[in-house]
C-alpha positions, 0 to 999 in steps of 0.5 A, a space after each residue: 502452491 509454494 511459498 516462492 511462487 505465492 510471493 512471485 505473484 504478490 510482487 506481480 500484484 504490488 507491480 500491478 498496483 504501482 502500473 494502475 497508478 500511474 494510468 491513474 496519474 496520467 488521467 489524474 491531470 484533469 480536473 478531480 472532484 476531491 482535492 487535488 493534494 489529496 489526489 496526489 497523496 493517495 497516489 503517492 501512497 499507492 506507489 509506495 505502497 506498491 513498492 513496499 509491498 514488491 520489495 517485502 515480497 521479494 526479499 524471502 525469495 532471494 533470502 531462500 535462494 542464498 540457503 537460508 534456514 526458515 527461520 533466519 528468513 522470516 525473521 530477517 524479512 520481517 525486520 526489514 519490512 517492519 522497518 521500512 514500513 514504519 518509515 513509509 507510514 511516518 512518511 504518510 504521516 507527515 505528509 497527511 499532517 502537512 496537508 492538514 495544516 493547509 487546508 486540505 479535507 479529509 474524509 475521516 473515515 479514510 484516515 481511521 482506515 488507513 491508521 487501522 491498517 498500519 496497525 493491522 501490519 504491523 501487528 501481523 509483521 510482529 507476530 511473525 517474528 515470534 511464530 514458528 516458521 509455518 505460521 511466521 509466513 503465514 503471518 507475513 502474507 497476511 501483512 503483504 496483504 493487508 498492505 495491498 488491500 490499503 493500496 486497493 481502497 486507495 485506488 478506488 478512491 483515486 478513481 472515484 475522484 476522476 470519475 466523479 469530476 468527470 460525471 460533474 462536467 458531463 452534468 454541466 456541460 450545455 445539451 
């Protein structure tokens, strides 16, 4: 498979991604088993997510399409998604910090994980800005990746609070 479609599908992906979100926000408007806030984070973290990730994966695809050298692509790609990443996670950040200070109820565990995978990204997008042109794409997947599998256990988590309350009204409910 080439690199263009690799990346026309994990844009098909993300899109997916930000699709089940917003099923996940319709179903969201009943009652959930975790905090509410922290319900709409996780999905406001999804569709941005999602976005970030459609749009990085995009973004080599139109730069091959102009004729630009590999080269030039991973590098300019690499920057741009870099940056936006960082402005998204300073986002989520001040959101999650915002949250704290009103109440909300993190799990830990959530937050290590979700710190670990900026990292993990942010190293991935660095490291393709010094690799060679194979490995710089290689590298940069790996980042669009990483990102996706965040957004994937943050899913999860948002329908595991659906369920969940729905699971606790069936329990309470009278026979």
């Amino acid at each position: 498979m080439d690199r263009v479609a690799i990346l026309l599908t994990t844009v098909e992906v993300a899109v997916a991604f930000a699709g089940f979100g917003g099923l996940a926000a319709l179903l969201g408007r009943r009652r959930t088993r975790d905090d509410a806030r922290i319900d709409v984070m996780r999905l406001r973290a999804i569709l941005e997510g999602s976005l970030l990730t459609g749009g990085a994966a995009a973004l080599p695809v139109v730069l091959l399409a102009y004729g630009a050298s590999e080269r030039v692509v991973w590098r300019v790609a690499s920057v741009l998604f870099l940056m936006c990443a960082l402005l998204v996670v300073g986002a989520w950040t001040s959101r999650i910090r915002l949250a704290l200070r009103e109440g909300a109820a993190f799990q830990s565990g959530i937050l290590s994980f979700f710190y670990g995978i900026a990292i993990a990204m942010t190293v991935l997008l660095i490291a393709s800005l010094v690799a060679g042109s194979g490995r710089s794409f290689a590298m940069y997947l790996s980042a669009l990746y990483t990102i996706l599998f965040g957004m994937a256990i943050l899913f999860l988590r948002l329908v595991a609070s659906l369920v969940g309350a729905s699971a606790q009204g069936d329990e309470q409910a009278p026979d």
